[in-house]
C-alpha positions as a printed Julia matrix, in Angstrom:
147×3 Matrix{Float64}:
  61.17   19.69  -93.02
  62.18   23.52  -92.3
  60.2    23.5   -89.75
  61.67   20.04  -88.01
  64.98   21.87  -88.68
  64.02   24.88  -86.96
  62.88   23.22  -83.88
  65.69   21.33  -83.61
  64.23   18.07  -84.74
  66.34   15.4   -86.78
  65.97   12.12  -87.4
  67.06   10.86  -84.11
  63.39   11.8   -83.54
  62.1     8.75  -85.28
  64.73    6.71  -83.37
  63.69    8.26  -80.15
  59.93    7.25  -80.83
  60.89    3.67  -81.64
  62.86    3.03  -78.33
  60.23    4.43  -76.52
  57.15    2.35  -78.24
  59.66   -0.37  -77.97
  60.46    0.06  -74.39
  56.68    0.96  -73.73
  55.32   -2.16  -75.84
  58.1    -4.22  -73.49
  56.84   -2.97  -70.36
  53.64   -3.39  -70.88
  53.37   -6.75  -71.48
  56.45   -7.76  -68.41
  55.76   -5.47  -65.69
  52.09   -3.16  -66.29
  49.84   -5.81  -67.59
  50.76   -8.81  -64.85
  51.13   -5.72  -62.13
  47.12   -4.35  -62.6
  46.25   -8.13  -63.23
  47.8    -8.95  -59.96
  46.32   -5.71  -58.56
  42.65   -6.39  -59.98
  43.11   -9.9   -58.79
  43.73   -8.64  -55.14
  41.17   -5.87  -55.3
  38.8    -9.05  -56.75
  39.5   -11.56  -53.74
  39.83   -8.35  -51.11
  35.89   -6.97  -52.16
  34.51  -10.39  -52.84
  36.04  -11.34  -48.75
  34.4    -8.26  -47.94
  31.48   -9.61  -49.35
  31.59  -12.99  -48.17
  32.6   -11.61  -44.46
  28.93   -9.74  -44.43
  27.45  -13.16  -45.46
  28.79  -14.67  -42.85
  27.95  -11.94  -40.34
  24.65  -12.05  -41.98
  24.45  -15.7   -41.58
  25.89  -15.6   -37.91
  23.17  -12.95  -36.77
  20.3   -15.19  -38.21
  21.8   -18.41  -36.33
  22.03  -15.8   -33.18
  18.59  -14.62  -33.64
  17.08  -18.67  -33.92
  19.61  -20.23  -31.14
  17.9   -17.03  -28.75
  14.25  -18.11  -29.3
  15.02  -21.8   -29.15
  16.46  -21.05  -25.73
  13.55  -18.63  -24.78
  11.57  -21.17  -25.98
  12.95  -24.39  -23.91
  13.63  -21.68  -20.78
   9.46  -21.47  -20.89
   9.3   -24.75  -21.15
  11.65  -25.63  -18.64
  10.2   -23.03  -16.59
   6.36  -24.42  -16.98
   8.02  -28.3   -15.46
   9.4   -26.38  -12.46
   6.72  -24.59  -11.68
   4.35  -27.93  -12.22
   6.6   -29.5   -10.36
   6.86  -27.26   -7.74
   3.08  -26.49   -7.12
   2.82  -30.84   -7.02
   5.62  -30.52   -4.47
   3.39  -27.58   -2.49
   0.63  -29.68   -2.59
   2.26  -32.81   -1.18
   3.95  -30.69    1.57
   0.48  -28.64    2.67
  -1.2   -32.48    2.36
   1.14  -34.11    4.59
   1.78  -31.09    7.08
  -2.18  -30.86    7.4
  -2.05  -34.85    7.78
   0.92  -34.56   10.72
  -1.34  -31.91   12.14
  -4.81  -33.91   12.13
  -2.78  -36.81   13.79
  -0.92  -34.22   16.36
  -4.18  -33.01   17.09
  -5.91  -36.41   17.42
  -3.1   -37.81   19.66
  -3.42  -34.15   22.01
  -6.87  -34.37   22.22
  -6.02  -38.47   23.57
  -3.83  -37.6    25.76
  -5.96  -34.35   27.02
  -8.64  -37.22   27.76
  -6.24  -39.78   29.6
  -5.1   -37.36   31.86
  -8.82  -36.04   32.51
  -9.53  -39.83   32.99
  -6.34  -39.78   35.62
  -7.47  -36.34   37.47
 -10.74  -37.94   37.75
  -9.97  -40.73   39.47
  -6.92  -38.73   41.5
 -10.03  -36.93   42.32
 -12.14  -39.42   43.58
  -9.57  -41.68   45.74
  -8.56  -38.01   46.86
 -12.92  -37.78   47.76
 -12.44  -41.4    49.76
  -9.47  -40.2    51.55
 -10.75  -36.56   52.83
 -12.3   -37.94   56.42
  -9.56  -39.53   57.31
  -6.9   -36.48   56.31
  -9.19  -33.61   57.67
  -9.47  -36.16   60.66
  -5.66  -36.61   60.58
  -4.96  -32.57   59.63
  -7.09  -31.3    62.49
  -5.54  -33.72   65.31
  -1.99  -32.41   64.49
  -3.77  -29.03   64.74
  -5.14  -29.57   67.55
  -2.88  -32.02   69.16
  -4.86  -34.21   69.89
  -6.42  -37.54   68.2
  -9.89  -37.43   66.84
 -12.5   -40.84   66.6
């Protein structure tokens, strides 16, 4: 005990010790132990939200990636009706265009022949009526009538 009594050590040593393993003991169990179990709790929920937000970013991409090649899939699609569609629609058109131009050409080539059939016979009542207007020219030439 020298020594204790050298260093200045009494028996308020043993006193100091048990107020601090008291007060240590105390807040340990009301404000340490529910603080880190709060704290672990938090760090718990924060890294397993972490880990759920990458699951559903995970999830998210993979719905991304299937919802793009469905619509790729149903643009080719929609793409192979229009372009049926429009090739029947092509076809039609050139059909009834050459059909308007077979009828255009049949009803030209009729009236080409009614009007040869009219400058034919123009023609020949024009052949019946030459005497009489070279007769009827060449008296007003002349001045004279012509029998």
């Amino acid at each position: 005990m020298d020594l204790f009594a050298t260093l200045g050590l009494d028996a308020t040593l043993f006193m100091q010790i048990g107020v601090f393993l008291v007060t240590f003991v105390f807040l340990k169990y009301v404000l340490f132990d529910p603080y880190f179990a709060a704290f672990r709790e938090r760090a718990k929920k924060t890294i397993g939200q972490v880990g759920e937000a990458e699951k559903y970013i995970e999830d998210t991409r993979i719905l991304e990636k299937k919802y793009s090649e469905a619509a790729m899939k149903l643009n080719q699609e929609y793409k192979a009706i229009y372009d049926k569609t429009r090739s029947e629609a092509v076809q039609t058109y050139e059909q009834k265009v050459a059909q308007a131009r077979q009828e255009a050409k049949e009803e030209v080539d009729k009236t080409r022949e009614q009007i040869a059939h009219a400058a034919d016979a123009a023609r020949g009542e024009i052949k019946k009526e030459l005497p009489q207007i070279s007769a009827l020219i060449s008296s007003r030439l002349l001045g004279k009538e012509l029998h």
